[in-house]
C-alpha positions as MATLAB code, in Angstrom:
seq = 'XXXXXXXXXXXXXXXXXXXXXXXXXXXXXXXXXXXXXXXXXXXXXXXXXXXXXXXXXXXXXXXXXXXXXXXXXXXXXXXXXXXXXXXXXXXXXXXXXXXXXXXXXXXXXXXXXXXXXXXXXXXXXXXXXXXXXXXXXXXXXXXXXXXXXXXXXXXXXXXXXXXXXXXXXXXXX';
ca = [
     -18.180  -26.577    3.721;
     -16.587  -30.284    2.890;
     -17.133  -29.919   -0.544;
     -15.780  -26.345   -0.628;
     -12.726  -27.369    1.044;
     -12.016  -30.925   -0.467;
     -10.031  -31.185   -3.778;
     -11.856  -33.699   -5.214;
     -14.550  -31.933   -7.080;
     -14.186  -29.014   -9.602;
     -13.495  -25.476   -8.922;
     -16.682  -24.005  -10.047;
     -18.868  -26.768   -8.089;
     -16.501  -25.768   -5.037;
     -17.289  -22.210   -5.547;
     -21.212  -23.648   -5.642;
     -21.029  -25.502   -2.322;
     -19.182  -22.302   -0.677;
     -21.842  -20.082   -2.094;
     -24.421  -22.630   -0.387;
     -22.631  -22.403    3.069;
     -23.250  -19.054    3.026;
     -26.728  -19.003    1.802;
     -27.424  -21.758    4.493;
     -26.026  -19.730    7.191;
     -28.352  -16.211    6.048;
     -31.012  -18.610    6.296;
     -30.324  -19.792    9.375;
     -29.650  -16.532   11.048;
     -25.587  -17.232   11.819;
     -23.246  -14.564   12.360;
     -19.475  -14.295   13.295;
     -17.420  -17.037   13.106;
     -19.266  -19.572   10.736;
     -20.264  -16.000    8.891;
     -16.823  -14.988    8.318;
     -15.403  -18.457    7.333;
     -18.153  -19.246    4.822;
     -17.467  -15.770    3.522;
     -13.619  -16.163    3.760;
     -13.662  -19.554    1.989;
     -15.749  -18.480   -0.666;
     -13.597  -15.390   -0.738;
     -10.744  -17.887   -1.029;
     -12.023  -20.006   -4.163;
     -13.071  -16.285   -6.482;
      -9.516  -15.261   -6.032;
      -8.514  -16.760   -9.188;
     -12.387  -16.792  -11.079;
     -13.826  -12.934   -9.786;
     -11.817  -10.630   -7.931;
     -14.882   -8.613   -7.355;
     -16.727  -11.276   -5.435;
     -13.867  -11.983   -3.880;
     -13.160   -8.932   -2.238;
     -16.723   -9.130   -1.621;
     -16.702  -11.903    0.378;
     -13.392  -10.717    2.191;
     -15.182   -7.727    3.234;
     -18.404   -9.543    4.732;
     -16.022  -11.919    6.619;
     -14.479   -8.896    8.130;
     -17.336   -7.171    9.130;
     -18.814  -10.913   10.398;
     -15.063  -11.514   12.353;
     -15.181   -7.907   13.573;
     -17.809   -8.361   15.910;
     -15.955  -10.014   18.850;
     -12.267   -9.498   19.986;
     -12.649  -13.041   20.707;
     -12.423  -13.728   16.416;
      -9.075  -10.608   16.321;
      -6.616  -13.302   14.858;
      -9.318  -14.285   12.519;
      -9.997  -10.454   11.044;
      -5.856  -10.230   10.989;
      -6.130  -13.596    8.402;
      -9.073  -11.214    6.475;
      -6.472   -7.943    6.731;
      -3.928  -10.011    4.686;
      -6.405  -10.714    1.752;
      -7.834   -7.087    1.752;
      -3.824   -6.110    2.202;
      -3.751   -8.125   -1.633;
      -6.345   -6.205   -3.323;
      -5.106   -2.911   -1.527;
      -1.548   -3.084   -2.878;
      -2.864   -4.337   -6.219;
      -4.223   -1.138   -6.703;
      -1.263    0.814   -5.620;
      -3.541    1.940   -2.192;
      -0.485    2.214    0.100;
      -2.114    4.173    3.020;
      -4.982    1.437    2.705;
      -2.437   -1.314    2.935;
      -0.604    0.288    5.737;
      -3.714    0.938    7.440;
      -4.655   -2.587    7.256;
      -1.856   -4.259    8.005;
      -0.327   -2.330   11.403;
      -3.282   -3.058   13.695;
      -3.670   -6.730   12.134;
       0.737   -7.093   13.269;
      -0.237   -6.356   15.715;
      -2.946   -9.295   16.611;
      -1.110  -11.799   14.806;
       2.302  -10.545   17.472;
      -0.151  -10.902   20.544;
      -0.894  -14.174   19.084;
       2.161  -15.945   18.478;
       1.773  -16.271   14.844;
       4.992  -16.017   13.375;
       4.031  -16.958    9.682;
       0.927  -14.365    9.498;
       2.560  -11.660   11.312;
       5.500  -11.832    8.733;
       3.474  -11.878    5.531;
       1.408   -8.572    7.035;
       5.017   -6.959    7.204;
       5.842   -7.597    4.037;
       2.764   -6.296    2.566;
       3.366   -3.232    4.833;
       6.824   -3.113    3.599;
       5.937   -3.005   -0.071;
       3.803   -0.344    0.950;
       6.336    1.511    2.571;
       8.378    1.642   -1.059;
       4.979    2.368   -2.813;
       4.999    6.006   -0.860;
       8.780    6.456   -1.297;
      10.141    5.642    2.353;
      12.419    2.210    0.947;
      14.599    2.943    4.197;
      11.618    2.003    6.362;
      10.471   -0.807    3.600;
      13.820   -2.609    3.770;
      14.177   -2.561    7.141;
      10.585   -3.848    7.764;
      11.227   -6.341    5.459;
      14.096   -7.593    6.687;
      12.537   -7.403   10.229;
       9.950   -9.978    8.990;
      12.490  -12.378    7.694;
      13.096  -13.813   11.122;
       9.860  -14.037   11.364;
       8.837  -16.005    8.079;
      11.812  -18.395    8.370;
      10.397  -19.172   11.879;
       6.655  -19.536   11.009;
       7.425  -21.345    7.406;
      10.819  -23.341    8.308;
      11.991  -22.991    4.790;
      14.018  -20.570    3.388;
      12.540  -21.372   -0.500;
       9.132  -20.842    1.069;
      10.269  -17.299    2.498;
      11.845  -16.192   -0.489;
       8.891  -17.583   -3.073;
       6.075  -15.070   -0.725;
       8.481  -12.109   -0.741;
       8.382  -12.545   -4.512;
       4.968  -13.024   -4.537;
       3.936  -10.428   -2.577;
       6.667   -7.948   -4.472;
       4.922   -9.211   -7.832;
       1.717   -8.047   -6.418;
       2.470   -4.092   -6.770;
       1.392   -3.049  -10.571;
       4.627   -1.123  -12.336;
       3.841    2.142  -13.721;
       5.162    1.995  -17.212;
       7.598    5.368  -17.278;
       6.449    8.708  -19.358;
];
């Protein structure tokens, strides 16, 4: 897990030493938490190199973090990267449906910076399905929020672009 965390080796041989983690950890019977974060790191470093093994991974970390309450905040970090690939492919009722219950952990738990980035992935899915009342005013809920958890108003305004640029445009007929 150093070497698939530390910067100062190559992408693919990062990718490698994630892949091992997780190997390792089959091997060795683990489950949950070192589960998930071998699976979310290595989920982490495909993001960019193979969306499908990304998602892959995402979805094993989930089902790893999903088997204690005590991992909830870690399955909400999970809901934001499925929340990615769910709005990338113009899924609104899968986006919504991830992100409300994960709000809702990262609310319980204080985490002002999550809990605003699930909103405004819920709020872009909100416009995807029409309602752009309910959108705006969700995103503008989770500005407080964001300007709290990231302390810079550049920051806030770079992930609601971000996140915005995430939703594919329909060409019009």
């Amino acid at each position: 897990m150093t070497d698939a965390l530390g910067d100062r080796i190559s992408e693919p041989r990062r990718r490698q030493a994630a892949a091992r983690a997780i190997a390792i950890g089959q091997a060795l019977g683990w489950t949950g938490p070192r589960e998930g974060f071998a699976n979310y790191a290595y989920g982490r470093l495909q993001i960019g190199n193979d969306a499908a093994l990304a998602l892959g991974a995402f979805n094993a970390a989930r089902r790893a973090y999903g088997q204690s309450d005590i991992t909830d905040i870690h399955s909400a970090h999970i809901a934001l990267q499925l929340a990615a690939f769910t709005l990338i492919s113009r899924d609104a009722e899968a986006t919504i449906a991830i992100t409300t219950p994960a709000i809702a952990v990262a609310e319980r738990h204080q985490n002002a910076a999550l809990m605003s980035l699930l909103m405004m992935f819920k709020a872009e899915a909100l416009d995807l399905q029409g309602n752009t009342e309910d959108g705006m005013a969700l995103r503008l809920d989770s500005l407080g929020w964001a300007l709290y958890g990231f302390g810079d108003r550049d920051e806030v305004i770079d992930r609601l672009n971000e996140i915005a640029s995430l939703v594919p445009q329909i060409p019009p007929s």
